[in-house]
C-alpha positions as CSV (number, residue, x, y, z in Angstrom):
1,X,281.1,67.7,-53.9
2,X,279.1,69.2,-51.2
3,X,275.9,66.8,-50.3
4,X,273.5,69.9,-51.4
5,X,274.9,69.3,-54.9
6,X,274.6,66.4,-55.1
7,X,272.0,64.4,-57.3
8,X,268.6,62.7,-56.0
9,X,270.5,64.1,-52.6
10,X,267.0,64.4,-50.5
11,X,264.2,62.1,-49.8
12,X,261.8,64.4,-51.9
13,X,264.2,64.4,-54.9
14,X,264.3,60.3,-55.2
15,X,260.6,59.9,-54.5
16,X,259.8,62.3,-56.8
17,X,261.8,60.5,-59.3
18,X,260.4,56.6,-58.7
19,X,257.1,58.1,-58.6
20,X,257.9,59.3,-61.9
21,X,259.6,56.3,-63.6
22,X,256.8,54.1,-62.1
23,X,253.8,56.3,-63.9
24,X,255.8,56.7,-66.7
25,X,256.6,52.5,-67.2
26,X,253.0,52.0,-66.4
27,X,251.7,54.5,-68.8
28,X,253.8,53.1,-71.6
29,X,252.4,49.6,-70.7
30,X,249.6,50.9,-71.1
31,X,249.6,53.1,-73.9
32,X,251.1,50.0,-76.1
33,X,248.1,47.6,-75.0
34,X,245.8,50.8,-75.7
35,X,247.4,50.9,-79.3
36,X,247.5,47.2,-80.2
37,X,244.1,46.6,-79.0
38,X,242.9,49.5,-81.0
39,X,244.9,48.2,-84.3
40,X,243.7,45.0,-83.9
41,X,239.6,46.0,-83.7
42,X,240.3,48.4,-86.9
43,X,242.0,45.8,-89.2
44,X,239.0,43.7,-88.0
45,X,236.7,46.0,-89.1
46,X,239.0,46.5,-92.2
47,X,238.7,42.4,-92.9
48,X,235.1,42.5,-92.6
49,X,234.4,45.1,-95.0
50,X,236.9,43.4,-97.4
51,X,235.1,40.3,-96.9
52,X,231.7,42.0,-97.5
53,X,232.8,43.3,-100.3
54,X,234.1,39.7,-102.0
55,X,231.0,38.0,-101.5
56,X,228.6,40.6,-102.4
57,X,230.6,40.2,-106.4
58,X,230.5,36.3,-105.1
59,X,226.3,36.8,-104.8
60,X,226.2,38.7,-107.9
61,X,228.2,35.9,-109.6
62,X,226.3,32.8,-108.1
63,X,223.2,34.8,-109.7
64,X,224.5,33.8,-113.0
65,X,225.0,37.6,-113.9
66,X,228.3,37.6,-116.5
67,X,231.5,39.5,-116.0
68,X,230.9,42.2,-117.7
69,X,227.6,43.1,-116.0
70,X,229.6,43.1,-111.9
71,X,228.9,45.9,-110.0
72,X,232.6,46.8,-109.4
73,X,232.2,50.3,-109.1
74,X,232.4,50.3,-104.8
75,X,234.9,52.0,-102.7
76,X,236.9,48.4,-102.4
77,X,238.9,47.6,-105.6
78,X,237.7,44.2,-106.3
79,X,239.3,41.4,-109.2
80,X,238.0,38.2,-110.3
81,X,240.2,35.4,-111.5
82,X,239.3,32.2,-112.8
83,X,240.6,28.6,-111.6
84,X,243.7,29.2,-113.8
85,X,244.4,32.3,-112.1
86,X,243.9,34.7,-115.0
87,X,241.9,37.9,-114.1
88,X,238.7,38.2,-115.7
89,X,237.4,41.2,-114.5
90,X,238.4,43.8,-112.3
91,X,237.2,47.3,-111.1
92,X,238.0,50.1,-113.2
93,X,240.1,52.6,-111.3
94,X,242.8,49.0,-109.7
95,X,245.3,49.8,-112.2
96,X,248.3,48.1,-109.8
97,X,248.3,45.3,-107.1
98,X,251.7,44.4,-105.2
99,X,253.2,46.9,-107.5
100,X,252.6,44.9,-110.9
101,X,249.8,45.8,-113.3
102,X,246.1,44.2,-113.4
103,X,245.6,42.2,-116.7
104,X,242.4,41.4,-118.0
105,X,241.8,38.3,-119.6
106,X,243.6,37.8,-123.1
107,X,242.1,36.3,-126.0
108,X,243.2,33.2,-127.1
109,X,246.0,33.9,-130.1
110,X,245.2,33.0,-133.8
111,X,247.1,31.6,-136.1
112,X,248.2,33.8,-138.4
113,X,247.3,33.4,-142.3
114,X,250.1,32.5,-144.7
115,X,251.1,34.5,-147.4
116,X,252.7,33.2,-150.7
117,X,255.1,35.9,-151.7
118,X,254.6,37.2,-154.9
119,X,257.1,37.6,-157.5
120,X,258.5,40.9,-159.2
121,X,260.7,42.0,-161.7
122,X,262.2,44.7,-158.7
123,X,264.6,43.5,-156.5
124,X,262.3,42.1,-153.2
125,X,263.8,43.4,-149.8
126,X,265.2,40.5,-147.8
127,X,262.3,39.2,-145.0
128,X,265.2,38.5,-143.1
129,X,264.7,42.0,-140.6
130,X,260.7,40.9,-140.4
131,X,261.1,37.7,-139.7
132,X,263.6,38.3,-137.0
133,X,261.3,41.0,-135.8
134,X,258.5,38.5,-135.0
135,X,260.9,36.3,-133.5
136,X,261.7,38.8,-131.4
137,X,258.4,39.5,-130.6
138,X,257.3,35.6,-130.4
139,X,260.1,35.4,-127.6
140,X,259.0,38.4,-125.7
141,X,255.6,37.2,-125.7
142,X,256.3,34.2,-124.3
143,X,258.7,35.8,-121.3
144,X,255.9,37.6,-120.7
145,X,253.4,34.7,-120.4
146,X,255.7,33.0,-118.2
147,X,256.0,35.9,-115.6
148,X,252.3,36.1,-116.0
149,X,252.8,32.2,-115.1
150,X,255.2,32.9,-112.3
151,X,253.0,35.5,-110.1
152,X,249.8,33.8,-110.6
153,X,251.5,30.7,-109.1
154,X,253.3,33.3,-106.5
155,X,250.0,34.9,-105.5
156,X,248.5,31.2,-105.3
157,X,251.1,30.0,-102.6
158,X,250.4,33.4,-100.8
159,X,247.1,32.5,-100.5
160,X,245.3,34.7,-102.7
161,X,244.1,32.4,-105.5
162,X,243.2,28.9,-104.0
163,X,241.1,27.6,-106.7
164,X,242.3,24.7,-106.7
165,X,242.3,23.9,-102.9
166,X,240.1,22.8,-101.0
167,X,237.1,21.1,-101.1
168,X,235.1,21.1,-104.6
169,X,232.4,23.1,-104.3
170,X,229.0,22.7,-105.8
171,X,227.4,25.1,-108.2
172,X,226.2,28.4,-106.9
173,X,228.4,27.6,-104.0
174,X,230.1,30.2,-102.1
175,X,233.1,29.2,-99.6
176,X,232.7,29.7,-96.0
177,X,236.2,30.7,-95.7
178,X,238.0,33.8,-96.2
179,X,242.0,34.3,-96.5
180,X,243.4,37.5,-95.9
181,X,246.4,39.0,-97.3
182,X,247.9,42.2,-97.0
183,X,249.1,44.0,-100.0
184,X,249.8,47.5,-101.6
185,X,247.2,48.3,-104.7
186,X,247.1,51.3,-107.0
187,X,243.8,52.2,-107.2
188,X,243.1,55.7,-109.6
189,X,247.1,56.4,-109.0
190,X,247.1,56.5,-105.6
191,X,249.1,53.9,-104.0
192,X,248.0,52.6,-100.5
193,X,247.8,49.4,-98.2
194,X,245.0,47.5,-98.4
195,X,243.9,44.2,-96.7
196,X,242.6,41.8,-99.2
197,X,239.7,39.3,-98.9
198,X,239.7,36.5,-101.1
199,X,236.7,34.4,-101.3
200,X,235.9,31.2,-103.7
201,X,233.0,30.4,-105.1
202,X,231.7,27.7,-108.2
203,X,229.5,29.1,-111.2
204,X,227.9,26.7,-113.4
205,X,229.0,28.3,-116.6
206,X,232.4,29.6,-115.4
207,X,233.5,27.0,-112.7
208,X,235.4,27.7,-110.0
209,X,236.3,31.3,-109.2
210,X,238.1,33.5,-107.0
211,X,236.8,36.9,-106.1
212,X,239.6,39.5,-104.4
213,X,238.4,42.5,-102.5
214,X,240.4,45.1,-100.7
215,X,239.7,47.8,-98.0
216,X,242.1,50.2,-97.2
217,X,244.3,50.8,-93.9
218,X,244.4,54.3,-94.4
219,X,241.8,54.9,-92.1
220,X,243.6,52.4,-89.4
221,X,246.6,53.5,-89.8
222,X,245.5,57.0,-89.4
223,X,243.1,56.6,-86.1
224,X,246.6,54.5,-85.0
225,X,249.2,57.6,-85.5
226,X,246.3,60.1,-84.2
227,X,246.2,58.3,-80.8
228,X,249.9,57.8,-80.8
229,X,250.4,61.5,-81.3
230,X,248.1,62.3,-78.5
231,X,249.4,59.8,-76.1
232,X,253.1,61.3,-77.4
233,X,251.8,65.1,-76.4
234,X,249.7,64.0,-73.1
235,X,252.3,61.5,-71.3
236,X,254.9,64.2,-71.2
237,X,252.4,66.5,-69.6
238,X,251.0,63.7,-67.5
239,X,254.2,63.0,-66.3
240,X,255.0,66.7,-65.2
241,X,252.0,67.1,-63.1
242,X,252.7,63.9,-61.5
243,X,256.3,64.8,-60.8
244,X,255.0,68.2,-59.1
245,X,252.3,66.7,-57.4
246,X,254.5,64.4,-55.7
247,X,257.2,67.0,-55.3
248,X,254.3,69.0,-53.3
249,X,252.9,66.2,-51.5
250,X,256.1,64.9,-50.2
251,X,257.8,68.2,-49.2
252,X,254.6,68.8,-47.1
253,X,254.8,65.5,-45.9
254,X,258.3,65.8,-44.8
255,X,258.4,69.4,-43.6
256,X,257.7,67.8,-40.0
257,X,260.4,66.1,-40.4
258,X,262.4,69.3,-41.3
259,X,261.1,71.0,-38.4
260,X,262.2,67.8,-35.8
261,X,265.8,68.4,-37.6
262,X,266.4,72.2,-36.8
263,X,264.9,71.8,-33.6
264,X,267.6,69.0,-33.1
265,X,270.0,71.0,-34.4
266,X,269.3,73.8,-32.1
267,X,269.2,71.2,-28.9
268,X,272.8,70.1,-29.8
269,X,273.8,73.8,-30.6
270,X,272.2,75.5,-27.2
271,X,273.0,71.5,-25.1
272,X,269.6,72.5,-23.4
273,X,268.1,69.6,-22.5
274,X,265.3,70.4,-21.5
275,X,263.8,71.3,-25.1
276,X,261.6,68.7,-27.0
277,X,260.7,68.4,-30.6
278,X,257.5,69.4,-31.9
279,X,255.5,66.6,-32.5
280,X,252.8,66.5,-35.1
281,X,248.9,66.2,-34.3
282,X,248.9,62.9,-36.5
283,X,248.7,58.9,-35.7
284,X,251.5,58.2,-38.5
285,X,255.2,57.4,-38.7
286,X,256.2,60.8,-38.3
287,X,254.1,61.2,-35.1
288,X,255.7,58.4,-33.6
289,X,259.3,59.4,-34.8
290,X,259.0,62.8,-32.7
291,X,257.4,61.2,-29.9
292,X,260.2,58.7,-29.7
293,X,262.7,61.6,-30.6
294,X,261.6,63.5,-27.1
295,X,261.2,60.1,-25.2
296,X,265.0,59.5,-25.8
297,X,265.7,63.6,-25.4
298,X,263.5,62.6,-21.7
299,X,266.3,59.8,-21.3
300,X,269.1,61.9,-21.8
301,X,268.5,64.3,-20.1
302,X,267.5,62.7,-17.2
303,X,271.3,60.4,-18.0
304,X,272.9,63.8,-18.1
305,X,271.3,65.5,-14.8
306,X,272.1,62.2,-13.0
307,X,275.8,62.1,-14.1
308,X,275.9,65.9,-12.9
309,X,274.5,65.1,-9.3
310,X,276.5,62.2,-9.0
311,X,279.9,64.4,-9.8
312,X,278.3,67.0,-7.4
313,X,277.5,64.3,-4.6
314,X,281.3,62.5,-4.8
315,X,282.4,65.7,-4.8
316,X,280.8,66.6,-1.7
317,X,281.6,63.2,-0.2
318,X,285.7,63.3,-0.6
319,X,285.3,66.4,0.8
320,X,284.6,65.9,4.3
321,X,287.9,62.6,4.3
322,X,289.6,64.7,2.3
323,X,289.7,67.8,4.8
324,X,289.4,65.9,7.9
325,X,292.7,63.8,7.1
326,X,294.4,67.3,5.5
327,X,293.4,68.6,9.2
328,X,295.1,65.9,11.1
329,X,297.9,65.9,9.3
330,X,298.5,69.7,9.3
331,X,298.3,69.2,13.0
332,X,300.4,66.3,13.1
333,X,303.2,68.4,11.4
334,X,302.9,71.1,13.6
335,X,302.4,69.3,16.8
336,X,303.4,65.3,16.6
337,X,302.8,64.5,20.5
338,X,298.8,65.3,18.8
339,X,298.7,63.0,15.5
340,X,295.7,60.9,15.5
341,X,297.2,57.9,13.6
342,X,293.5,56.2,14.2
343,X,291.3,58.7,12.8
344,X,293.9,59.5,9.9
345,X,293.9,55.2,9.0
346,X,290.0,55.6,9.5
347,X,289.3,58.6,7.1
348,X,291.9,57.0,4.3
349,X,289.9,53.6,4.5
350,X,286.9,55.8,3.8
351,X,288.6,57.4,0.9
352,X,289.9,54.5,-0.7
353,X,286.3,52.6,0.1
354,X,284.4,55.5,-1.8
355,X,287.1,55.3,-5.0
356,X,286.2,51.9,-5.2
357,X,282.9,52.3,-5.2
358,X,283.0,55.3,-7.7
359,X,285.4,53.3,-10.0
360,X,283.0,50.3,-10.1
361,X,279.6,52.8,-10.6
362,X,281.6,54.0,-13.7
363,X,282.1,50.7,-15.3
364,X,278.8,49.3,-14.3
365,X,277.5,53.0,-16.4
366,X,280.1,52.4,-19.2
367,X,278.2,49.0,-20.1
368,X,280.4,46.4,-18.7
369,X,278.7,43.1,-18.6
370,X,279.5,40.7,-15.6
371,X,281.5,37.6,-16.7
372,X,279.4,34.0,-17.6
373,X,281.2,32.1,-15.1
374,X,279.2,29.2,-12.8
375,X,278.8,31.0,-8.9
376,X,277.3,28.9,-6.2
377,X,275.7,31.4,-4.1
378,X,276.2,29.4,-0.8
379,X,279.9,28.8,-1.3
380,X,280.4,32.5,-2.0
381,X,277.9,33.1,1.2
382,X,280.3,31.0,3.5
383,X,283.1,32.4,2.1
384,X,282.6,36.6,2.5
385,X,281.4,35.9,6.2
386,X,284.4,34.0,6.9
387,X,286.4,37.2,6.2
388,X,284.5,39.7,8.3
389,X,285.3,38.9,11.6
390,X,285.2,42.4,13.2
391,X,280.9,42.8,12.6
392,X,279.0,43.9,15.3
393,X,276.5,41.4,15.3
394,X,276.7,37.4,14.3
395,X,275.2,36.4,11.1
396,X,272.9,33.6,10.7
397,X,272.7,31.7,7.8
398,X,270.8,29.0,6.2
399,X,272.1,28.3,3.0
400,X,270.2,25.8,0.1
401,X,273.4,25.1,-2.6
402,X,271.8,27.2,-5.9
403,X,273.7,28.3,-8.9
404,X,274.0,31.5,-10.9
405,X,275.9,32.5,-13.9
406,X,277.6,35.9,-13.5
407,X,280.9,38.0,-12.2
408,X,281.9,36.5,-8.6
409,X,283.7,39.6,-7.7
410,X,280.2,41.6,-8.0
411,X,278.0,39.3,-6.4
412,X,280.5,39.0,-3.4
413,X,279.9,43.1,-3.5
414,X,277.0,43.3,-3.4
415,X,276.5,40.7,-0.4
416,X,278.8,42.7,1.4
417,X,277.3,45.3,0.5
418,X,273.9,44.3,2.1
419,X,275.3,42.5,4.8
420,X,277.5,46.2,5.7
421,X,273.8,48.1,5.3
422,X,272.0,45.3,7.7
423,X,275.0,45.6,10.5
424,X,274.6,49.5,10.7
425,X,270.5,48.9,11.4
426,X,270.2,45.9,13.1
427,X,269.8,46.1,16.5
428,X,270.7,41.8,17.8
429,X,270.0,39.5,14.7
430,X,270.7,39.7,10.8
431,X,269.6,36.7,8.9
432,X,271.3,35.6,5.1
433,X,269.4,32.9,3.2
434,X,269.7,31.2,0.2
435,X,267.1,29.3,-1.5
436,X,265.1,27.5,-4.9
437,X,262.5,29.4,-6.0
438,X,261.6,27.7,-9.2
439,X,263.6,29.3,-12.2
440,X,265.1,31.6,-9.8
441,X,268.0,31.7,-7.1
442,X,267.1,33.9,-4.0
443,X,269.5,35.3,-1.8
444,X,268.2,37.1,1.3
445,X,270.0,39.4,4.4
446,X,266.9,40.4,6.6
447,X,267.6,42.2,10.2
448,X,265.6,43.3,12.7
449,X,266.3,47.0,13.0
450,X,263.6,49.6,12.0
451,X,262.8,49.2,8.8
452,X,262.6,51.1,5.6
453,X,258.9,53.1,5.8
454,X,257.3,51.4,2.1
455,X,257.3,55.6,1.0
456,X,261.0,55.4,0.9
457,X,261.8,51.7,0.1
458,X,262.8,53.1,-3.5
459,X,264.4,55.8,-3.1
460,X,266.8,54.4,-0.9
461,X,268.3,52.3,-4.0
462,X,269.4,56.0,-5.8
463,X,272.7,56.9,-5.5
464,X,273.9,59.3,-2.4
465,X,270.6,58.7,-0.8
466,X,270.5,58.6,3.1
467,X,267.3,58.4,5.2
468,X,267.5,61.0,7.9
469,X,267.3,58.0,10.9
470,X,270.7,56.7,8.8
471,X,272.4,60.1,8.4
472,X,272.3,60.7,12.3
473,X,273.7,56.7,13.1
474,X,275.7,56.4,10.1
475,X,279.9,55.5,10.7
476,X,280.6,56.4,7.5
477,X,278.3,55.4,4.4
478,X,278.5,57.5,1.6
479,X,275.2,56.2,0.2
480,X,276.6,54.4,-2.4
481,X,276.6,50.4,-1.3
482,X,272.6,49.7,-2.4
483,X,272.7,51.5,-5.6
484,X,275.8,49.2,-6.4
485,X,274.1,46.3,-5.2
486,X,271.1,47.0,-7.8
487,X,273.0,48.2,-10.6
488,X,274.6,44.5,-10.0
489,X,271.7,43.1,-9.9
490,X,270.0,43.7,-13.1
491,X,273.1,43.6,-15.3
492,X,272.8,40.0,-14.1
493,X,269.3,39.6,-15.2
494,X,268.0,39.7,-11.4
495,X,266.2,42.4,-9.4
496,X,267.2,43.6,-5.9
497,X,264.1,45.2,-3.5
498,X,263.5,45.5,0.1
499,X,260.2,44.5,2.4
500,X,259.5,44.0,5.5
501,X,261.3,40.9,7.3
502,X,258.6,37.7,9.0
503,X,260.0,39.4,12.9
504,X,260.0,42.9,12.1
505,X,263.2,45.1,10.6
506,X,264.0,45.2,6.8
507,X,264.7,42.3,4.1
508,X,266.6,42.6,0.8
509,X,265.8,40.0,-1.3
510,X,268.2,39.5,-4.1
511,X,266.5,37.0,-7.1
512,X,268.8,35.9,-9.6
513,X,268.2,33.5,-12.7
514,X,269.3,30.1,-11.9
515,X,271.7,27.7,-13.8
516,X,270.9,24.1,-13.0
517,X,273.7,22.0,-12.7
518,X,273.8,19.1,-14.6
519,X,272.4,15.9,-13.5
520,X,271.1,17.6,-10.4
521,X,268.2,19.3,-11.9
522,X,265.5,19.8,-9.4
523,X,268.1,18.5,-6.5
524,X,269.1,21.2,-4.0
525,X,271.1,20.8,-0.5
526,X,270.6,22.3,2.8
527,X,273.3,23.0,5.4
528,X,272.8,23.3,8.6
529,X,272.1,27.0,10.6
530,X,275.4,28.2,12.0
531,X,276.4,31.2,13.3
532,X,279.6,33.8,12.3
């Protein structure tokens, strides 16, 4: 699948999206505490009217007004029950409550009177059907008192009817506390949830009553569904401005990025350097990215132009060996009595000395890093004078035992390497030290030749670099030897620079860090001056 196709593929595309899902999560959060809160305050104002209701009836009631003169005829359905939990009054229009009928109170039965059958001549018909038909009626009577009985009791444990719980009350008395139930009524046939208040009270004539009133959750339930509907319609809308918004806002936001990318893209097409990014007129990350973008296109560049005048300077430089010994030897073949064997040894040292030094620039530029062997700098000192014999001028040396941690091979370079540079320029005396200097070993080759002017003491450390004094004196340097000595120097942590020596002439001083040796920390040794 190609990555335009793909899904969420862009920056824009997923931010767009959390954005999204984290509005949307915290919209439903809050839409739900919205709701709840706003349930809960209407079925408080529901209960409170309910409860109104009850204990206005309860006032009436603790007036000593009777049953039958209640003002029932409110907006709540309202029943009274007694301390048995019969209902002794009720408002007109409650015909049902939790789906079974409201009973008024029944009077108590009578006994019915006897009859003493009379005779006749006729044949009497058998009181066998009538007397099973009042037994019948007897037995249905009684079911009915006892599920009468049974939800009376049920509505008691429910908490509707607590007559007979609690604290006795006194007459006239009204209960401080309020249960509340929830229940369906049927109230002038329509059928609805209500929330029921049921409040006790005593009456001197009647004892202890309980008066039920209900208000209904119509009006909750519908101010509930109203703001659900509207939070249903608005959050889907809401969400789709905040997904465009954010699609808007973040493609602006990313378009300098965009631009940095095809300007990339056309670097690496065109491999013109020299081109930089646009960067943005902004302090923010984006800013910085393009700044640092051009920095490293700066780096590369300047990586790249370096690599292309080294190739064309060791190009130039085998040139010169390269024909001279070609010369000699075409003369040699056509005339032997004229071979210069001398010069022909001479210009294929210099070859071979430059492909050396070529070979070991391109390592030290692919990133090889010196070795972490121990290298005691006076040792290696002793030991690379020892083996030039043939220099034009004796070496002093005073030598102090330090220690470094590095490639031996390289150091010894780059010590011949200054030494080689100080024998070309020196014009009776070169000087090689060693020394503590704190955290640092110091290794120093000073002469007493002319100097390096302080404009130049810099530029003398780039590669294929000759000062014009050198050029005119020089037996063969290709420029190479102090760039190799630096490039050696910091990928072992040190730094390599030149001043002026105490008696006049140049000084390279070579600092390296130290490695203490153990047990000798602090300790260092001095030999004594001697000449090579």
């Amino acid at each position: 699948m190609s990555r335009r196709l793909r899904p969420f593929a862009s920056v824009r595309a997923r931010a767009t999206v959390a954005a999204t899902v984290v509005v949307a999560l915290a919209l439903v959060a809050a839409g739900a505490a919205v709701l709840l809160s706003l349930r809960s305050s209407l079925v408080d104002q529901v209960d409170g009217q309910a409860d109104s209701a009850a204990r206005k009836v309860a006032s009436e009631l603790a007036t000593g007004l009777s049953y039958e003169k209640l003002d029932l005829s409110d907006d709540n359905p309202v029943r009274v029950m007694d301390e048995d939990g019969r209902v002794v009054a009720h408002s007109e229009d409650l015909e049902r409550l939790s789906g079974k009928p409201v009973k008024d109170v029944r009077p108590e039965p009578k006994a019915a009177p006897t009859r003493t059958p009379e005779r006749s001549d006729e044949p009497e018909e058998s009181d066998s059907d009538s007397d099973s038909d009042d037994a019948e009626d007897a037995e249905e009577e009684k079911k009915e008192d006892k599920e009468d009985a049974a939800e009376d009791a049920a509505e008691k444990a429910d908490g509707s009817d607590d007559s007979s719980d609690g604290d006795s009350l006194e007459p006239g008395e009204i209960d401080s506390d309020t249960k509340i139930t929830e229940r369906s009524a049927t109230v002038d046939g329509d059928t609805e949830d209500y929330r029921f208040a049921a409040v006790r009270m005593n009456t001197e004539s009647k004892g202890d009553v309980t008066i039920e009133a209900g208000a209904s959750l119509t009006g909750e339930r519908n101010a509930v569904t109203t703001a659900l509907t509207a939070m249903l319609i608005g959050l889907p809308l809401l969400l789709a401005v905040i997904a465009a918004v954010t699609w808007l806002v973040t493609r602006r936001a990313l378009r300098p990025v965009d631009a940095i990318r095809g300007e990339m893209a056309a670097i690496t097409a065109s491999e013109d350097l020299t081109r930089r990014v646009p960067e943005p007129d902004t302090h923010d990350e984006i800013a910085r990215l393009a700044r640092t973008t051009n920095e490293t296109l700066a780096a590369l560049q300047t990586s790249v132009e370096r690599q292309r005048r080294f190739v064309a300077d060791a190009s130039h430089e085998l040139r010169s060996p390269i024909a001279s010994l070609r010369t000699q030897l075409e003369v040699g073949a056509a005339h032997p009595e004229l071979l210069d064997v001398a010069g022909a040894v001479e210009d294929t040292v210099r070859l071979q000395e430059l492909a050396a030094d070529l070979l070991l620039l391109a390592r030290l530029d692919a990133g090889e890093k010196p070795g972490q062997g121990r290298v005691e700098l006076a040792a290696l000192t002793r030991e690379e004078l020892s083996l030039r014999p043939a220099d034009r001028i004796p070496v002093t040396t005073k030598l102090e035992s330090v220690e470094v941690a590095g490639s031996r091979g390289q150091l010894t370079r780059v010590l011949g390497n200054l030494v080689t540079n100080a024998q070309r320029h020196a014009r009776s005396r070169i000087t090689v030290t060693t020394r503590d200097d704190g955290a640092w070993a110091v290794l120093e080759v000073a002469d007493d030749g002319d100097g390096v002017p302080p404009a130049e003491r810099e530029r003398i450390f780039e590669r294929f670099v000759r000062l014009d004094d050198a050029r005119s004196r020089d037996e063969g340097g290709a420029g190479l030897g102090l760039a190799i000595a630096r490039d050696v120097a910091g990928r072992h942590g040190g730094t390599l620079t030149v001043d002026e020596a105490p008696g006049g002439g140049a000084r390279f001083v070579l600092r390296l860090p130290q490695v203490r040796p153990e047990g000798a920390r602090g300790t260092a040794r001095s030999a004594k001056d001697h000449r090579h």
